[in-house]
N, C-alpha and C positions, 0 to 999 in steps of 0.2 A: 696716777691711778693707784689705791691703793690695793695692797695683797688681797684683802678680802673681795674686793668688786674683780680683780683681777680671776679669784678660784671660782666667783660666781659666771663670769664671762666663759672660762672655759667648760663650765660645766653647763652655762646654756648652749656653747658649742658643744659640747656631748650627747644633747639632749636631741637639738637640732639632727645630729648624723641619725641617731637613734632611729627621731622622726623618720627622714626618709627613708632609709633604710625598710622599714615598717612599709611605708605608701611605695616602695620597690617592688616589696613582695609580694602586696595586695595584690600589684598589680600584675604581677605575674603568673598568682593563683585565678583570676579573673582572667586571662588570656588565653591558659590553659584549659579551664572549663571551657569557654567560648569556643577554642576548637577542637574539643573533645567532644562538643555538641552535633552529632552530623544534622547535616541543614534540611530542612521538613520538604520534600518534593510535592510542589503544585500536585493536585490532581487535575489526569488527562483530562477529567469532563465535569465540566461546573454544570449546576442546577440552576437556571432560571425560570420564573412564572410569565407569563404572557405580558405583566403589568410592566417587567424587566426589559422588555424587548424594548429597540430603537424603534424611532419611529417609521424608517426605512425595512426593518422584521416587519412589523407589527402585519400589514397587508399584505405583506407575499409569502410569510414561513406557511408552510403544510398546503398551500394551493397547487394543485400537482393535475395540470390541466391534461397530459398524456394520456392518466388514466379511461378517460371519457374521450379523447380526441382534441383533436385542434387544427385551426387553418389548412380542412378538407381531408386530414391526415384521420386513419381509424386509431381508435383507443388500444392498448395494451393491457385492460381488467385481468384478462383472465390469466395472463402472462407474468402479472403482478400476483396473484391469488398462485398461481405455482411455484412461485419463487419464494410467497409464504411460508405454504404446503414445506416445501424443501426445511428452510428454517425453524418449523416447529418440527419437523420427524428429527432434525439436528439437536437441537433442546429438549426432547425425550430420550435421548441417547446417554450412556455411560460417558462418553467422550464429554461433553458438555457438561455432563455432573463435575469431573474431573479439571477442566476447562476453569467452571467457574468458581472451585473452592481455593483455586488461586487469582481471582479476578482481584483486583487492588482497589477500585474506585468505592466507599463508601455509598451505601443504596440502594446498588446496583447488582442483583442476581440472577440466578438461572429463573427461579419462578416468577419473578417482580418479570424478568425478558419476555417468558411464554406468556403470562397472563395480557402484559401490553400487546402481543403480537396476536391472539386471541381478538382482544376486545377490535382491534385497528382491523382484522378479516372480518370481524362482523360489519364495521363501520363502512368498508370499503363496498361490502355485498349490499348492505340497506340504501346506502347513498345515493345520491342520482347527479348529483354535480359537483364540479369540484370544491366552490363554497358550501357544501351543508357538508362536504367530508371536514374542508377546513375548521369549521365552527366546532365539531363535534370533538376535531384533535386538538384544539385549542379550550376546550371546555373540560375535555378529560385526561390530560394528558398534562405533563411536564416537561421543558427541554432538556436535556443536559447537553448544554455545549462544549463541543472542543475546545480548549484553551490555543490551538493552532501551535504556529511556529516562532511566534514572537509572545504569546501569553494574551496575545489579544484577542484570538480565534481566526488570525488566517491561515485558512488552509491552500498548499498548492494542490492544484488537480492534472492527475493526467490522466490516459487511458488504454488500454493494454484489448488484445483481441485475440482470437483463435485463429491463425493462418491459414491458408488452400496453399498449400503447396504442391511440385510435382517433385516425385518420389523414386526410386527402386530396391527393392528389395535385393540385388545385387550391385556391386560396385563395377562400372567401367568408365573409356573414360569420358564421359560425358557426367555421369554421376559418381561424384568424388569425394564429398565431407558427409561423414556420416555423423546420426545420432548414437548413443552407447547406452546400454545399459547399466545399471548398476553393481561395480565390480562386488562380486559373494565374496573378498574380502576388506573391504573398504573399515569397517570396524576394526582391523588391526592397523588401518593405514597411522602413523606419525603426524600429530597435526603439528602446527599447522599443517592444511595438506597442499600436495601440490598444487601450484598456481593453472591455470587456463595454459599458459604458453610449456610448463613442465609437461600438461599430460598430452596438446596436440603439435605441439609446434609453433611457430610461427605464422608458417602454409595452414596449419589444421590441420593436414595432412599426415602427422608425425605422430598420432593415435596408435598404429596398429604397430610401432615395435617400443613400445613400454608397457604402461598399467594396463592400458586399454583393451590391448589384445586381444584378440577374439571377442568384443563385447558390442559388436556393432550393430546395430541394431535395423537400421534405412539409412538411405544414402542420396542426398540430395544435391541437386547439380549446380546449385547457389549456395556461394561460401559464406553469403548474408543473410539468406532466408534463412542459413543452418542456425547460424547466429541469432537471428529472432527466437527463433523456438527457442532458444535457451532464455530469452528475455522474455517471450509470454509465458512460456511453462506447457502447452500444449498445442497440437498444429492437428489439420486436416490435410491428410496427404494423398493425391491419385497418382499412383503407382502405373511404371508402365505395362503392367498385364490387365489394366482398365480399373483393379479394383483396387477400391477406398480403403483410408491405414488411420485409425484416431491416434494420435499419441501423447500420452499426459505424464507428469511430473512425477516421477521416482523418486527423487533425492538429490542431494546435492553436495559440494567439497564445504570444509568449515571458511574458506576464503568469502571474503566480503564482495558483495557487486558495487561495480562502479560504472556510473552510465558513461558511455563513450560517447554522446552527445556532446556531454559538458567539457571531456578532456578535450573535442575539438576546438568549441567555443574557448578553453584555456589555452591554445595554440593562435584564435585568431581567426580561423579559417569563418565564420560567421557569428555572429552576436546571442545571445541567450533566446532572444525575443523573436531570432529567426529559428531556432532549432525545433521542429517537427519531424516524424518518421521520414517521411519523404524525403525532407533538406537532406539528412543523413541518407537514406535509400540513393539520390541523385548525385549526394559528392562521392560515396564509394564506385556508384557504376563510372562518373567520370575520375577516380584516381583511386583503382583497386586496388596497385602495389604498395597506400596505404592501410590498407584491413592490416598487413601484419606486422602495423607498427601501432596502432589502436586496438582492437579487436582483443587484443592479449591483455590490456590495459585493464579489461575486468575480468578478474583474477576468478571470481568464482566461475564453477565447474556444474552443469547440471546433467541428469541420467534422466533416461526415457522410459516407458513400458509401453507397450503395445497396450490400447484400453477396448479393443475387438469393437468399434464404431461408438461405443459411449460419449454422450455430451464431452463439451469441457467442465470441469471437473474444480470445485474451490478447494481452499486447504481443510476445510472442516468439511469435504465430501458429499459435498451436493451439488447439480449441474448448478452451473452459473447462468443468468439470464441479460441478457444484452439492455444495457441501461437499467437494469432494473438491480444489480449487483455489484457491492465495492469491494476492495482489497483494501485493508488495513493495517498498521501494527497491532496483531492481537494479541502481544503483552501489554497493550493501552488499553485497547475497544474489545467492547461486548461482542463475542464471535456466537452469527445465527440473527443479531438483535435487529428490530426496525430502524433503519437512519431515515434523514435526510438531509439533500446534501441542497446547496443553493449555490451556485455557479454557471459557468456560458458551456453548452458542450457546442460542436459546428452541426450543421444542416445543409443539407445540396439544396441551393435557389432555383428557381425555374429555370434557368440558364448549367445545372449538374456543379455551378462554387459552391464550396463548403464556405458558409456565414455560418459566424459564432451566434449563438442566441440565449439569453438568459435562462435559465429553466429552474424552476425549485422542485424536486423530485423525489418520492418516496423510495427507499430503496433497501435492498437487506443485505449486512455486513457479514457476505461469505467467504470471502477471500483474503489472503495476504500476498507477499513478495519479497521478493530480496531486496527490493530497492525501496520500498515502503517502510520507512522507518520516522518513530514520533507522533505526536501528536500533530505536526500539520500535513501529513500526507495520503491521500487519496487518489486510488487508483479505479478506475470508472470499467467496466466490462460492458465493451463495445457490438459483440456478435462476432461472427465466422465471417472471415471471403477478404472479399480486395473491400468494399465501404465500408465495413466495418475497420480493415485498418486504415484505410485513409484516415477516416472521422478519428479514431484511437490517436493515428498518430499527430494529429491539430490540435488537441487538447493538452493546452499548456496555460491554465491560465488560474486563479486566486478564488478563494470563496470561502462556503461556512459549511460546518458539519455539524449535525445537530443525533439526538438519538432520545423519539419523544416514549415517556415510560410512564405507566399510569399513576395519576397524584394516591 
């Protein structure tokens, strides 16, 4: 080889390092943007037109046969028109102005809300059947579906009720876990705040020598019904001097809920698919010296008020109506706005079984929860008493959520 082909070889090796070197850095200025780019979050609620729907939508979205009645059973009109009522005095409200100048979905506002909720009370009062109501929401109206849990729009459903409880307004020992009020200094507390098991115990019982002290509010002689009302958020209580105690939702610890359903189900003790209120109400009465090794397990903390016999009560403040009102995350969903949801809720057969039955149903997004989080979760308000939570607690099963708004 001679010298010269030899300084030319080395210098196309110089050349070559150069290169890469070069497509090195590219690529590392390219990487860098790439994750310096935060990634564009789905919106909760896609927009489709009728034309969009499956062909499985097409015939049963906005068919909402309750309204009018069904299979001998009477309609709920006018039940549905109060639960409007409710949602538009919420959407003339400051709270809702406020609400919705932080609302994230592209579209979707407080007036575009009232305006839809509006024209849909007209439509529901002029209507005579459940098809010319369907036609007319289908002819004037837009969906905006949930994206669900998977991005595909399924939603899981459950459903939550207002308890009958028995109650006293004093502690003995018959009536022993009480509910509490909201500590006057809970704002100075340290968050995280104390867990469920820091503020009562184990037993529950361990309330009245900590935070709790003196904040007790009723005292109920079931350490699981106590336990409910922390998980619906308000109860109907008969007290043993005869008279009736409404008691609705104060407030809560910054601790996260975690359903005790499922940590069972993560133990073994029965399968996802078997987990209803009941399953749970039947394994704690046959193995109570388990409550205080679950029960503690959801960590959050919730306070009561005395509400002097008022409805139950949504987070945006208006009574809730049984079937006819959801709980959602309303850092996703329109809070006040018309849904509809299309899922099985149960029904007592002739024989007093709860059978699951299809339903496609109009409904208004009052309410939220602790345990309602994302876009695939709904939570259905069932009514007061023992069938209302039955039915509440059988409701475990997938579906769509929809929230129609005018084109």
């Amino acid at each position: 080889m001679s010298k010269q082909s030899d300084r030319l070889s080395r210098k196309d090796g110089k050349f070559s390092k150069i290169f890469c070197y070069q497509l090195l850095a590219i690529a590392c200025c390219v990487l860098a943007i790439a994750f310096s780019i935060p990634a564009v979050a789905i919106p909760a609620l896609q927009p489709i037109s009728v034309s969009q729907l499956q062909a499985s939508e097409l015939d049963s979205i906005a068919f909402d046969a309750q309204i009018w009645g069904e299979n001998g059973k009477p309609g709920d009109k006018q039940l549905l028109l109060r639960s409007i009522d409710h949602s538009l005095g919420y959407l003339n409200s400051q709270a809702a102005a406020s609400a919705y100048s932080r609302y994230p979905v592209a579209g979707i506002t407080r007036d575009r809300v009232r305006r839809s909720l509006d024209r849909f009370r007209q439509l529901v009062v002029s209507s005579t059947t459940p098809s010319q109501l369907q036609e007319s929401v289908k002819r004037e109206f837009v969906f905006y579906k949930s994206i669900g849990k998977d991005n595909k729009g399924t939603v899981a459903f459950t459903g939550y009720f207002e308890p009958t409880y028995q109650a006293s307004r004093t502690p003995n020992s018959e009536y022993r876990y009480p509910l509490y009020r909201v500590p006057p200094n809970i704002g100075s507390w340290a968050k995280p705040h104390p867990t469920r098991l820091d503020l009562e115990g184990a037993d529950a019982l361990q309330g009245s020598k900590g935070l709790l002290r003196g904040l007790e509010l009723v005292w109920l002689r079931d350490r699981f019904q106590a336990f409910l009302v922390h998980v619906q958020g308000s109860a109907k209580l008969q007290l043993t001097d005869g008279s009736v105690m409404t008691v609705g939702f104060a407030g809560k610890t910054s601790q996260s809920y975690t359903g005790v359903g499922r940590e069972l189900v993560k133990d073994g003790k029965f399968t996802l698919e078997q987990l209803t209120l009941p399953k749970l109400t039947e394994y704690f009465t046959n193995f109570p010296a388990d409550m205080d090794k679950y029960l503690p397990k959801n960590q959050s903390f919730v306070f009561f008020r005395d509400t002097n016999g008022a409805p139950a009560t949504g987070s945006i403040g208006v009574p809730v109506t049984a079937e006819r009102s959801i709980a959602t995350d309303k850092v996703l969903m329109p809070p006040g706005a018309l849904a509809l949801i299309s899922t099985k809720l149960p029904y007592p057969n002739a024989a007093g079984k709860l059978e699951q039955s299809a339903v496609n149903r109009f409904v208004l997004d009052q309410d939220t929860g602790g345990a309602i989080k994302g876009a695939g979760r709904v939570d259905v308000f069932m009514g007061t008493g023992n069938l209302a939570g039955d039915r509440a607690g059988y409701i475990n099963s997938t579906g769509e959520l929809y929230y129609p708004l005018l084109k």
